[in-house]
N, CA, C and O atoms as a GROMACS GRO file, in nm:
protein
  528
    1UNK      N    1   3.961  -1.700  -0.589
    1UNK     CA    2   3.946  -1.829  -0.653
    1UNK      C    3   3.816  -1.833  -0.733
    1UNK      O    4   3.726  -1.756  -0.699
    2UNK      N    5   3.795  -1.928  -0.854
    2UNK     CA    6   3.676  -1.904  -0.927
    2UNK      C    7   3.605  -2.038  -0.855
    2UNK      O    8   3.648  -2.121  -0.775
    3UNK      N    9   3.470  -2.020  -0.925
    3UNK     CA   10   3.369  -2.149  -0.876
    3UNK      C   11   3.452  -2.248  -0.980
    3UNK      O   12   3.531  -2.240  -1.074
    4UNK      N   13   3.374  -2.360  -0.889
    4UNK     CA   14   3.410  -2.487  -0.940
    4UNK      C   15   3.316  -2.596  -0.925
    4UNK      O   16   3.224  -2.577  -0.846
    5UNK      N   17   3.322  -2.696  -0.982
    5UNK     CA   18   3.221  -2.814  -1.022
    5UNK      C   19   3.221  -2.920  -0.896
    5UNK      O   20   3.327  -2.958  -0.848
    6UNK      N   21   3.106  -2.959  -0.852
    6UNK     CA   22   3.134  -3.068  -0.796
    6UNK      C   23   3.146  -3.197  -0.871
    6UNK      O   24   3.072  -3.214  -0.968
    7UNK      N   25   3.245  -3.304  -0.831
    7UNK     CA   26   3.254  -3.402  -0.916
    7UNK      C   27   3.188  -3.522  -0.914
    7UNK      O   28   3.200  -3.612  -0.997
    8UNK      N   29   3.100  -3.519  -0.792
    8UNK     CA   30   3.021  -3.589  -0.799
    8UNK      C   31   2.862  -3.587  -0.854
    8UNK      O   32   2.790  -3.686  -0.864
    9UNK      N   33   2.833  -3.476  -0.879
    9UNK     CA   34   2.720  -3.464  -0.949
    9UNK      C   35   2.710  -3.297  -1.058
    9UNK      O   36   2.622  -3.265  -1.137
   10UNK      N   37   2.820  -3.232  -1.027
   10UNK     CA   38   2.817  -3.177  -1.166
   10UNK      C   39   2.794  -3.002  -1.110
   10UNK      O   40   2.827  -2.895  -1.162
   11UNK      N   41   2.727  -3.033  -0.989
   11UNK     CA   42   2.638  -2.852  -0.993
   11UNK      C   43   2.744  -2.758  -0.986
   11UNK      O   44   2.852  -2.805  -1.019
   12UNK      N   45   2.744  -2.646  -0.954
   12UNK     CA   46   2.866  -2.481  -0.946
   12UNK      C   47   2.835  -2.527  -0.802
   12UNK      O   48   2.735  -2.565  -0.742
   13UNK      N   49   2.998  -2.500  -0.767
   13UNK     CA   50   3.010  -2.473  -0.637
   13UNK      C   51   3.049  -2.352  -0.575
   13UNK      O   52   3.076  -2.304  -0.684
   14UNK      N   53   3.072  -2.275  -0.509
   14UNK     CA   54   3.112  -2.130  -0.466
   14UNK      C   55   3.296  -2.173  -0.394
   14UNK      O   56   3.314  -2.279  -0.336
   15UNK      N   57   3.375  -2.101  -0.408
   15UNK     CA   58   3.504  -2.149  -0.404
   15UNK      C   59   3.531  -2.137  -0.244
   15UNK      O   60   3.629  -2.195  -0.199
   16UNK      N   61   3.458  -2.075  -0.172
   16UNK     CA   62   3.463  -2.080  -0.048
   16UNK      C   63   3.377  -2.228   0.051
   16UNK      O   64   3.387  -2.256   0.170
   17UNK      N   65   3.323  -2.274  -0.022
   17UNK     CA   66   3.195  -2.366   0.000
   17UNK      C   67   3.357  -2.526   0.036
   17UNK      O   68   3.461  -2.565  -0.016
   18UNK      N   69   3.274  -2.555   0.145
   18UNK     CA   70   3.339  -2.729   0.159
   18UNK      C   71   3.289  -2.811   0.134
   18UNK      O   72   3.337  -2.925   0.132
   19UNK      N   73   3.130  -2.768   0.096
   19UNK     CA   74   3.020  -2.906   0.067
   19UNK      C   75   2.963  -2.853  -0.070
   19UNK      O   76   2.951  -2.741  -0.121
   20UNK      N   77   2.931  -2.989  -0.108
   20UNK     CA   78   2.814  -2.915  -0.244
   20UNK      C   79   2.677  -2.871  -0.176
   20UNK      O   80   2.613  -2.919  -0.082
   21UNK      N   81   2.662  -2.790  -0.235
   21UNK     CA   82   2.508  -2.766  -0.192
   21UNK      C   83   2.405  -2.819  -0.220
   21UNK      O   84   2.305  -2.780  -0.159
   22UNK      N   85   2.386  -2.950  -0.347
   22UNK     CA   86   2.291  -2.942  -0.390
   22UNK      C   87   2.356  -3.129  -0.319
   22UNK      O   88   2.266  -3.190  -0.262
   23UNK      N   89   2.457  -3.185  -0.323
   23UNK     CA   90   2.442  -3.361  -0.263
   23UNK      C   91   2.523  -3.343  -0.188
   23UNK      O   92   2.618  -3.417  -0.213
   24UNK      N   93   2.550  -3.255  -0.066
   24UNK     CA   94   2.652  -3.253   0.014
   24UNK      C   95   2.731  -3.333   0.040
   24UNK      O   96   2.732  -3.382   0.154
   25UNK      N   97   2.832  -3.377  -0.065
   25UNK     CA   98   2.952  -3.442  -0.029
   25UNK      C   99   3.085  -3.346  -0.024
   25UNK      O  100   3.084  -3.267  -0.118
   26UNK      N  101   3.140  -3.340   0.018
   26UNK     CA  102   3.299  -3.269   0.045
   26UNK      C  103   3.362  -3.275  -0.069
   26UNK      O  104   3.407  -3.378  -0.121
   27UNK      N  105   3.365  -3.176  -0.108
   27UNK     CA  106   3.458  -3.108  -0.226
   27UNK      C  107   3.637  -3.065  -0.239
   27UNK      O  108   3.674  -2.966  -0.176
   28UNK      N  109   3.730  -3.135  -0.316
   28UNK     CA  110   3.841  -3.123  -0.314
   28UNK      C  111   3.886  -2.988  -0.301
   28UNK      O  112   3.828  -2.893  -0.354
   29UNK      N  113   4.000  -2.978  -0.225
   29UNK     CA  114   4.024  -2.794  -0.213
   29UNK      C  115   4.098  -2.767  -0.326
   29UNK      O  116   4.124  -2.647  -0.332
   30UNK      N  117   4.164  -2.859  -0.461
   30UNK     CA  118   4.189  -2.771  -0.538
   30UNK      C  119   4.070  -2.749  -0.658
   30UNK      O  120   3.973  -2.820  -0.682
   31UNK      N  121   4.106  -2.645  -0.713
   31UNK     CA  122   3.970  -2.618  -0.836
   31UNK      C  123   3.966  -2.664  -0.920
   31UNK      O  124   4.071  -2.709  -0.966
   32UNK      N  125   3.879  -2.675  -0.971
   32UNK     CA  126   3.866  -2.741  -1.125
   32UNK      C  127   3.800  -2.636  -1.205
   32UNK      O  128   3.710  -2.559  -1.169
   33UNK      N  129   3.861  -2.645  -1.326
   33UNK     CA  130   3.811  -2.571  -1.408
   33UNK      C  131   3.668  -2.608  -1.458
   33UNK      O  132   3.618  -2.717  -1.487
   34UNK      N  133   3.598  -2.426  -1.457
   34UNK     CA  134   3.419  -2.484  -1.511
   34UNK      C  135   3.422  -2.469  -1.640
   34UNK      O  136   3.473  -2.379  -1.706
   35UNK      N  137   3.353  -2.581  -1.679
   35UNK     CA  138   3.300  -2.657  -1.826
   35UNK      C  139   3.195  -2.618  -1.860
   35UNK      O  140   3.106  -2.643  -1.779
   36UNK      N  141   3.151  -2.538  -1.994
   36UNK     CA  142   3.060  -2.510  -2.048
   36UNK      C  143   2.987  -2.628  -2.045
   36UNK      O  144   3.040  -2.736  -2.072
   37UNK      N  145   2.791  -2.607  -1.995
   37UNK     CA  146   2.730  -2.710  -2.036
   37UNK      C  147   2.732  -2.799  -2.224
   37UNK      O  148   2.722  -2.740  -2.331
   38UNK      N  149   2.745  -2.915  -2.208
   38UNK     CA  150   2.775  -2.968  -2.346
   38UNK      C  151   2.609  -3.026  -2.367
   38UNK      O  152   2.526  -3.046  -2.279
   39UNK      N  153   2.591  -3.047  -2.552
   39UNK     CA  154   2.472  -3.058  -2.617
   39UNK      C  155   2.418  -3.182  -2.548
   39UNK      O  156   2.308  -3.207  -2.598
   40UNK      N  157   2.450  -3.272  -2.453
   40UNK     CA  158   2.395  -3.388  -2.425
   40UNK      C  159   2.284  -3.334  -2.275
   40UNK      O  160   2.169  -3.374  -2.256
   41UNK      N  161   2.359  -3.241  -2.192
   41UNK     CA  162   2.301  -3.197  -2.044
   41UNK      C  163   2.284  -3.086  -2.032
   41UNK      O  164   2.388  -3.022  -2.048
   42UNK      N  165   2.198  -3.026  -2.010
   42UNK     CA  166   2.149  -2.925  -1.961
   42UNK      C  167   2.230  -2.807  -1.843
   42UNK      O  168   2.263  -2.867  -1.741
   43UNK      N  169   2.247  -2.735  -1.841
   43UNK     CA  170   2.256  -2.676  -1.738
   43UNK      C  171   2.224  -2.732  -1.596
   43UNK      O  172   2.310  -2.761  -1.512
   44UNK      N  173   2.084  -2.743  -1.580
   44UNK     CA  174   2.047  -2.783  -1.479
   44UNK      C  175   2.040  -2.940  -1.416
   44UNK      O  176   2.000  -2.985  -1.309
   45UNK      N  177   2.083  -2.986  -1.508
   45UNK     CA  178   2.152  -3.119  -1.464
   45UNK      C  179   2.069  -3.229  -1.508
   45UNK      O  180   2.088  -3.328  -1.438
   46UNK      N  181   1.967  -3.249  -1.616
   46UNK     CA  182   1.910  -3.324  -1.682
   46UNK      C  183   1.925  -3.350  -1.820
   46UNK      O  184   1.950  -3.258  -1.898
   47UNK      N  185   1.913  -3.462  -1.855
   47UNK     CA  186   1.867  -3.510  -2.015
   47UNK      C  187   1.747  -3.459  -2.057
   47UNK      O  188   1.661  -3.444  -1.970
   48UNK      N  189   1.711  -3.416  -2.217
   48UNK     CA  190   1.559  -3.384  -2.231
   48UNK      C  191   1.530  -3.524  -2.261
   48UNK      O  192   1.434  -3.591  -2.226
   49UNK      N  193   1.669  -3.568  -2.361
   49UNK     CA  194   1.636  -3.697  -2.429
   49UNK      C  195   1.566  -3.790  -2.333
   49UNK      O  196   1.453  -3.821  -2.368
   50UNK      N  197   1.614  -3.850  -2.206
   50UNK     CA  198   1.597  -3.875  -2.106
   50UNK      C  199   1.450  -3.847  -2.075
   50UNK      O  200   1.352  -3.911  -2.115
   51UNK      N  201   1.453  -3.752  -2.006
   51UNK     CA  202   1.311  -3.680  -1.992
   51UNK      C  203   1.175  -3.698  -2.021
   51UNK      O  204   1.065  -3.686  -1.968
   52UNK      N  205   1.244  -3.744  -2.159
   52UNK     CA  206   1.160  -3.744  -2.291
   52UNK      C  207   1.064  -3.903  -2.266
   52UNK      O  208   0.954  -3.953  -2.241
   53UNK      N  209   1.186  -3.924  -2.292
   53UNK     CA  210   1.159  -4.108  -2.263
   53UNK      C  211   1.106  -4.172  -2.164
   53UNK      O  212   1.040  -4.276  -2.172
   54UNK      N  213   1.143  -4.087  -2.030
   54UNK     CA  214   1.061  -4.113  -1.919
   54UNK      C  215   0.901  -4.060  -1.933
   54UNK      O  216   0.824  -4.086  -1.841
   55UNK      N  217   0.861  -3.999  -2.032
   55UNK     CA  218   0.725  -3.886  -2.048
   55UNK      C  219   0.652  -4.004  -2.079
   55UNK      O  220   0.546  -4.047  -2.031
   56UNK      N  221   0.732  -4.051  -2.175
   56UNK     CA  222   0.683  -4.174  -2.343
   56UNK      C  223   0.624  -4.296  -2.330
   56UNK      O  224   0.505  -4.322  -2.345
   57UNK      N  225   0.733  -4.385  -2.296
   57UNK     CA  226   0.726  -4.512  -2.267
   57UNK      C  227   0.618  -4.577  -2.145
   57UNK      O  228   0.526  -4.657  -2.160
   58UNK      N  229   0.673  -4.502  -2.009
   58UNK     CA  230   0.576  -4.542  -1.906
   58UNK      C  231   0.394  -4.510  -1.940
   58UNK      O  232   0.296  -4.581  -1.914
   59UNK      N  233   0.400  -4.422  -1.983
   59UNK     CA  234   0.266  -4.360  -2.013
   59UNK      C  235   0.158  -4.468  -2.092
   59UNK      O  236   0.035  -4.469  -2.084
   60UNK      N  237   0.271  -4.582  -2.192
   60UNK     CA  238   0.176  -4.654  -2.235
   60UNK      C  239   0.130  -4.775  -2.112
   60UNK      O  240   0.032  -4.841  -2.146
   61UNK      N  241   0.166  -4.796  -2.028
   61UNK     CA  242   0.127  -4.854  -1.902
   61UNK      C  243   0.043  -4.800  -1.808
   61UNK      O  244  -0.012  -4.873  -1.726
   62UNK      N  245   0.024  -4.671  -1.810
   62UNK     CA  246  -0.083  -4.547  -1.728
   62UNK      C  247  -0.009  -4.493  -1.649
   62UNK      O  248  -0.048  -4.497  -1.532
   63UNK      N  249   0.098  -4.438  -1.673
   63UNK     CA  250   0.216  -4.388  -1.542
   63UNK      C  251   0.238  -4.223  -1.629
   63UNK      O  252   0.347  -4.205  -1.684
   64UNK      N  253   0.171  -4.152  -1.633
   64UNK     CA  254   0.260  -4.020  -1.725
   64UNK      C  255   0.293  -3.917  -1.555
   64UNK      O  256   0.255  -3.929  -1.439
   65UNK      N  257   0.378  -3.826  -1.628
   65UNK     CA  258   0.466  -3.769  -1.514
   65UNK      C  259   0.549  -3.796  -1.495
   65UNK      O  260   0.568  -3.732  -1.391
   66UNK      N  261   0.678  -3.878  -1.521
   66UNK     CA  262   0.779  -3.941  -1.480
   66UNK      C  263   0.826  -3.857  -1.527
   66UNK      O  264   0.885  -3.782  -1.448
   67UNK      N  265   0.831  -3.811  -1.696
   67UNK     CA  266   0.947  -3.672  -1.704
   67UNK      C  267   0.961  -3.540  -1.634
   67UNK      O  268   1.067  -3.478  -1.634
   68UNK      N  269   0.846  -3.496  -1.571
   68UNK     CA  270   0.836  -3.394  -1.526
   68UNK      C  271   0.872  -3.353  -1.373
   68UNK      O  272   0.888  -3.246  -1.314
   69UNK      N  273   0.882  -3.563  -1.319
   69UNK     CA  274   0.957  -3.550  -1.170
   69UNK      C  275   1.088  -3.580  -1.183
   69UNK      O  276   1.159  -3.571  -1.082
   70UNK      N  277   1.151  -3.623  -1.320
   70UNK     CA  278   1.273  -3.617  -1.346
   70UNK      C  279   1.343  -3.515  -1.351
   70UNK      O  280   1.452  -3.497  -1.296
   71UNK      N  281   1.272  -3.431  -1.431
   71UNK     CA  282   1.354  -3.301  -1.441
   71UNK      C  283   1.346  -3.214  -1.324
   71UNK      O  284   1.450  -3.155  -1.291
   72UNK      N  285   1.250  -3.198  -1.261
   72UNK     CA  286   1.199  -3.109  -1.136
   72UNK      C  287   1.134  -3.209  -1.044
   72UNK      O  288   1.014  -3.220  -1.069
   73UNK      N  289   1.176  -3.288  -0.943
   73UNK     CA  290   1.092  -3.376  -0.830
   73UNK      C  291   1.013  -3.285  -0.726
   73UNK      O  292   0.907  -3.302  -0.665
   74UNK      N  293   1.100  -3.189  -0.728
   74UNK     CA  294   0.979  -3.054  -0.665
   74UNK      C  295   0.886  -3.033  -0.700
   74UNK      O  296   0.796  -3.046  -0.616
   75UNK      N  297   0.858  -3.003  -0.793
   75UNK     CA  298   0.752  -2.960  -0.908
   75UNK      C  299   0.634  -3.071  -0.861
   75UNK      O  300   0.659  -3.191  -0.859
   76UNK      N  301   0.509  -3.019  -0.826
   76UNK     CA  302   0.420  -3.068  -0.799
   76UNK      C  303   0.336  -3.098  -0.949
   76UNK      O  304   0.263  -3.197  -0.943
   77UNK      N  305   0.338  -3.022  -1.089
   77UNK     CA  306   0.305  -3.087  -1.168
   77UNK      C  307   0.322  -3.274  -1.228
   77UNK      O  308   0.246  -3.367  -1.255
   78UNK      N  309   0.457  -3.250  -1.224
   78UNK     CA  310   0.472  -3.433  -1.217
   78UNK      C  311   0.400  -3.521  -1.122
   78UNK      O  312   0.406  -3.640  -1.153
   79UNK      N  313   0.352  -3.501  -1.040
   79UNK     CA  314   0.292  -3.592  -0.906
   79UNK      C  315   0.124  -3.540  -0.993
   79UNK      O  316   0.043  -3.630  -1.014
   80UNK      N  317   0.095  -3.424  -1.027
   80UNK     CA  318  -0.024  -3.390  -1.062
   80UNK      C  319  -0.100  -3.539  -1.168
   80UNK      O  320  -0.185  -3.626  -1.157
   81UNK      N  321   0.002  -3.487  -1.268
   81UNK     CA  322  -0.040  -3.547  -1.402
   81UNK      C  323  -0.002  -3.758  -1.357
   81UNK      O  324  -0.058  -3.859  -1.401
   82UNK      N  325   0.112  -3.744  -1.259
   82UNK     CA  326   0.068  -3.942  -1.237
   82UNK      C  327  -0.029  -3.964  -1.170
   82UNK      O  328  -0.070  -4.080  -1.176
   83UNK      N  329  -0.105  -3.866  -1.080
   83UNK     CA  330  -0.237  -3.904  -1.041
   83UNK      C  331  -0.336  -3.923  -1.125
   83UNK      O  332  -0.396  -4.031  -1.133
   84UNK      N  333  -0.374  -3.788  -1.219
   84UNK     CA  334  -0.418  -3.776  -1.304
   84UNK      C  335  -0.489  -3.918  -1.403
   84UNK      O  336  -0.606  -3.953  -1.420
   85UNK      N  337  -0.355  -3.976  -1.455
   85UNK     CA  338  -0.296  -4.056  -1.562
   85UNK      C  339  -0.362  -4.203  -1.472
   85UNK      O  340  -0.452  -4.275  -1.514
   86UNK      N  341  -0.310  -4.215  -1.376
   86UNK     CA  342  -0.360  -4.356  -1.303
   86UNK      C  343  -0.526  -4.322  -1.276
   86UNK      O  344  -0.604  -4.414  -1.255
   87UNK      N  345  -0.566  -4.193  -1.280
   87UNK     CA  346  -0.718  -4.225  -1.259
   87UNK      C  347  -0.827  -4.212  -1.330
   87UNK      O  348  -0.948  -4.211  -1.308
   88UNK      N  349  -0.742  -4.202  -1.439
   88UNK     CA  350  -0.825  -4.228  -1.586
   88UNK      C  351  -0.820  -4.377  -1.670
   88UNK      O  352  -0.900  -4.437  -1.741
   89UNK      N  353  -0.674  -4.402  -1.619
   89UNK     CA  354  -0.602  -4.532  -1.698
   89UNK      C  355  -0.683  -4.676  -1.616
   89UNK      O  356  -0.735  -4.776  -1.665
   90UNK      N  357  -0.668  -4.643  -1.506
   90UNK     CA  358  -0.711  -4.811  -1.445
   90UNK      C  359  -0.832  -4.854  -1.437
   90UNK      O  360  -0.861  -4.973  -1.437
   91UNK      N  361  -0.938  -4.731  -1.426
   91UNK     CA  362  -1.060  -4.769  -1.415
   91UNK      C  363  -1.124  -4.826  -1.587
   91UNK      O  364  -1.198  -4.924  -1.599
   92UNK      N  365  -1.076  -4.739  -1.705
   92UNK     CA  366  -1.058  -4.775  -1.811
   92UNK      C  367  -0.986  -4.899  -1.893
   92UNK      O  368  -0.992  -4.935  -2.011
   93UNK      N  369  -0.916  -4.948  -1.777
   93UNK     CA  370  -0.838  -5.103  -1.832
   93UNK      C  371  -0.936  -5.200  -1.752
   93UNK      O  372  -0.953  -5.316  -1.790
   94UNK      N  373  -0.986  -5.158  -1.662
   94UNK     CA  374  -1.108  -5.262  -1.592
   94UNK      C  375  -1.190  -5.260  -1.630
   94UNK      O  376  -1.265  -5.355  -1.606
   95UNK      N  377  -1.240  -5.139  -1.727
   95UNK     CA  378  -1.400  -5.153  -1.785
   95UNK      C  379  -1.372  -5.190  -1.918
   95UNK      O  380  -1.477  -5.217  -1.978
   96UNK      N  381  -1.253  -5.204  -2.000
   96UNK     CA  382  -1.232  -5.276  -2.117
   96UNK      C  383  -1.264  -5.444  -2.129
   96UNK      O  384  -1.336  -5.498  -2.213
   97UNK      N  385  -1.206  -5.493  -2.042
   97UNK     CA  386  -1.225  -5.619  -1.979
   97UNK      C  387  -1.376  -5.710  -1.968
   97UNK      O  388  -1.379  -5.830  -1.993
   98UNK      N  389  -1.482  -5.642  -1.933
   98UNK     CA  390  -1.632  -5.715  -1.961
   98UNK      C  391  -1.658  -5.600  -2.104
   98UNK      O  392  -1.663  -5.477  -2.107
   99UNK      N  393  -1.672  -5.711  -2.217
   99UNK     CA  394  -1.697  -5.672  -2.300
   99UNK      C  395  -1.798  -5.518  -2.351
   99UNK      O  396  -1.786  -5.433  -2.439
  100UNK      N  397  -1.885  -5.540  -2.255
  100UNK     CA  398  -2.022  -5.474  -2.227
  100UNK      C  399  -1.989  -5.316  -2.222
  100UNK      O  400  -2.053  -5.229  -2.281
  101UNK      N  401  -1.879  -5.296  -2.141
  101UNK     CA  402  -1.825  -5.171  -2.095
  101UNK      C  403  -1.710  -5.149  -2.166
  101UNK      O  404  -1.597  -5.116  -2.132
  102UNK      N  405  -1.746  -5.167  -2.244
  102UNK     CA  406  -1.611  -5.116  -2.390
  102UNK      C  407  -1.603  -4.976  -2.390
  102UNK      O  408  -1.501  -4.909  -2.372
  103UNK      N  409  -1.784  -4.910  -2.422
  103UNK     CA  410  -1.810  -4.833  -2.480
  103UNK      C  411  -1.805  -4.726  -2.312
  103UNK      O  412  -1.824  -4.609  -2.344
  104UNK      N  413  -1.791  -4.736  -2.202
  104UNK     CA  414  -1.795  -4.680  -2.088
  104UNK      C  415  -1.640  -4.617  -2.072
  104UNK      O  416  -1.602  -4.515  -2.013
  105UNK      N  417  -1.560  -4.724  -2.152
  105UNK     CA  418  -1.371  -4.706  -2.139
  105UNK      C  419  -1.360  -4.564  -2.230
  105UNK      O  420  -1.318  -4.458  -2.184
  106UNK      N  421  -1.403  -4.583  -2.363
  106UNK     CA  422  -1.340  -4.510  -2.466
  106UNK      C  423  -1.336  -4.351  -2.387
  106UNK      O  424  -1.227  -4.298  -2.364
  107UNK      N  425  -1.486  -4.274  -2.345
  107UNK     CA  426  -1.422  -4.198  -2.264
  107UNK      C  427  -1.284  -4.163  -2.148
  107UNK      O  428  -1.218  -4.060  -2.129
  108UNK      N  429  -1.280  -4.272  -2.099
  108UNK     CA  430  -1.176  -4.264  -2.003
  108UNK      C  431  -1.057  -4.245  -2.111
  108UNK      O  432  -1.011  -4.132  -2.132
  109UNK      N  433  -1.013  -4.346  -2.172
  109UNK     CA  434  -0.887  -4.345  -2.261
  109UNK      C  435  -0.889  -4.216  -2.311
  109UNK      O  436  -0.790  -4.146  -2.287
  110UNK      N  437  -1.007  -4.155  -2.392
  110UNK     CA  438  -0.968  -4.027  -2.474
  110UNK      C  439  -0.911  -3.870  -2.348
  110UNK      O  440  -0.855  -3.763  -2.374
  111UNK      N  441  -0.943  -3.909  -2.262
  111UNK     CA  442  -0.961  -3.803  -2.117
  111UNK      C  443  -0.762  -3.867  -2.116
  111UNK      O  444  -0.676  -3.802  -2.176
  112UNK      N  445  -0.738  -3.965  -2.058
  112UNK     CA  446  -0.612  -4.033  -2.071
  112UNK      C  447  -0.514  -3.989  -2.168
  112UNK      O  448  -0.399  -3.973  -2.127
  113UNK      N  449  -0.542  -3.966  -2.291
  113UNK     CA  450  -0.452  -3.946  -2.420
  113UNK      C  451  -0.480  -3.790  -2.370
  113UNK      O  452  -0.386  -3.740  -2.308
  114UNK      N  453  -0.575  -3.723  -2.386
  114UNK     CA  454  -0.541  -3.584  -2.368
  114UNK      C  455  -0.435  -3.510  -2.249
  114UNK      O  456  -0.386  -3.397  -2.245
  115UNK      N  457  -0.425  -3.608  -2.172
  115UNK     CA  458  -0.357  -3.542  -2.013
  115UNK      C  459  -0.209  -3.602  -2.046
  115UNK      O  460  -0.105  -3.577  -1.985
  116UNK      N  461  -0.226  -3.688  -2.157
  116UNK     CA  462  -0.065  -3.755  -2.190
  116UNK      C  463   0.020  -3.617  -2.245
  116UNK      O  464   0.117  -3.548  -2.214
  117UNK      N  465  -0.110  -3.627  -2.374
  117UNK     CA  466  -0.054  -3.512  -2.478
  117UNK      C  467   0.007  -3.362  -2.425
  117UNK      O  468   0.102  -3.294  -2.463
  118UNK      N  469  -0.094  -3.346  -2.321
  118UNK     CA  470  -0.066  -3.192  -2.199
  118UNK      C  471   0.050  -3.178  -2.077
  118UNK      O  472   0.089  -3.079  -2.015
  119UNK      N  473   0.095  -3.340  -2.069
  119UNK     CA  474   0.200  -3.370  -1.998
  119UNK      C  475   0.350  -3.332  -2.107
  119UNK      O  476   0.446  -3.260  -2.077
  120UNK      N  477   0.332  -3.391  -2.206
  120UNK     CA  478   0.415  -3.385  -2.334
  120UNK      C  479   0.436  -3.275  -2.333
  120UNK      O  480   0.546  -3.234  -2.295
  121UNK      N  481   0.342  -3.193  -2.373
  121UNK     CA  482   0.356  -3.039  -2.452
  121UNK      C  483   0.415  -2.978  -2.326
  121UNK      O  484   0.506  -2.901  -2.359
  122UNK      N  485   0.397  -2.984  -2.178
  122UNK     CA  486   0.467  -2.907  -2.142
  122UNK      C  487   0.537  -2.940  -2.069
  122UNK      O  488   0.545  -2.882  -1.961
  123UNK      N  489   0.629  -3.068  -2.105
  123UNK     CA  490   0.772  -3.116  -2.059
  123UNK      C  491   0.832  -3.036  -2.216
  123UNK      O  492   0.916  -2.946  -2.200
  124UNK      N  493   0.806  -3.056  -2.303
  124UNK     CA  494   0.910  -3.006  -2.416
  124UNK      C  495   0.934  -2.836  -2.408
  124UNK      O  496   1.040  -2.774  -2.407
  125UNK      N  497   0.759  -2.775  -2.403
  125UNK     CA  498   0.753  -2.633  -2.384
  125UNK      C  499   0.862  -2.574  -2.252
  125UNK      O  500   0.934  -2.476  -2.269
  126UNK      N  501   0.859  -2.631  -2.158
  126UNK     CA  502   0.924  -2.590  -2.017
  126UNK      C  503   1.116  -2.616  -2.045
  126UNK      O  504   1.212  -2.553  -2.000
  127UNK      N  505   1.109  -2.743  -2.146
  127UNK     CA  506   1.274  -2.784  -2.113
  127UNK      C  507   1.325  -2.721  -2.233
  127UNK      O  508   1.436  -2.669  -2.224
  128UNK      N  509   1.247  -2.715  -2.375
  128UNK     CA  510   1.308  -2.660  -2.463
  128UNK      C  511   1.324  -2.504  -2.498
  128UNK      O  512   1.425  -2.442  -2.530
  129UNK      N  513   1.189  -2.460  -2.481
  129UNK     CA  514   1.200  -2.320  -2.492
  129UNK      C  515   1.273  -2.278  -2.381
  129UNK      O  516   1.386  -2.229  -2.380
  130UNK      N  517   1.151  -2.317  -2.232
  130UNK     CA  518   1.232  -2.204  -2.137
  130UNK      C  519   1.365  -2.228  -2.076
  130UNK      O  520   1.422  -2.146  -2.003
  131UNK      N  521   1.408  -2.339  -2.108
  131UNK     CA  522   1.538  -2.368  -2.036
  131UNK      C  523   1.564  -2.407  -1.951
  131UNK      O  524   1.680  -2.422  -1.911
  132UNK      N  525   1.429  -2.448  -1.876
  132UNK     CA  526   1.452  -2.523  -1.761
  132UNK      C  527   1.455  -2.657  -1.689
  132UNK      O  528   1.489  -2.662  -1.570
   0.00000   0.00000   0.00000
């Protein structure tokens, strides 16, 4: 028998297998034919577009990392860079606030934009080039 898809979340299953391996739910005993990954999903079971957007958007709030625990929640880089991101971002939105300490923020923010930009470059570098 060939592998087959689980239908509840997509991964290769081994044709001998009763569970998925990756969301163990019970898999139908007849097969389904496997589907080339299509231009929207990845192989490995993510959006970049997605990904992407999770990198983007939150980040202007002080949250970066969200794409990188999207695609990989293992991956200790994503947990890296939202620590990172929150401990540059908040102390810098509190010292914006008394006028006085404007000039105390701009460091923080520029430290902030750089760890965004390094989060960026290697959510695209990791999902586009290497494929993962």
């Amino acid at each position: 028998m060939a592998d087959r898809r689980c239908p509840n979340c997509g991964e290769l299953v081994p044709s001998n297998s009763i569970t998925c391996p990756k969301c163990f739910r019970k898999i139908p005993m007849e097969p389904e034919p496997v589907k080339e990954a299509q231009g929207k999903r990845r192989e490995s079971g993510y959006s970049i577009k997605l990904a992407l957007a999770l990198a983007i958007v939150p980040a202007l709030f002080g949250i970066l990392g969200l794409g990188q625990i999207y695609r990989n929640y293992r991956d200790l880089k994503g947990y890296i860079f939202l620590g990172a991101g929150l401990l540059f971002f908040v102390p810098a939105v509190f010292l914006v606030l008394p006028i006085i300490s404007v000039f105390l923020a701009i460091p923080l923010f520029v430290v902030y934009a750089v760890i965004f930009l390094v989060s960026i470059a290697d959510l695209v570098l990791s999902s586009v080039l290497f494929h993962r």
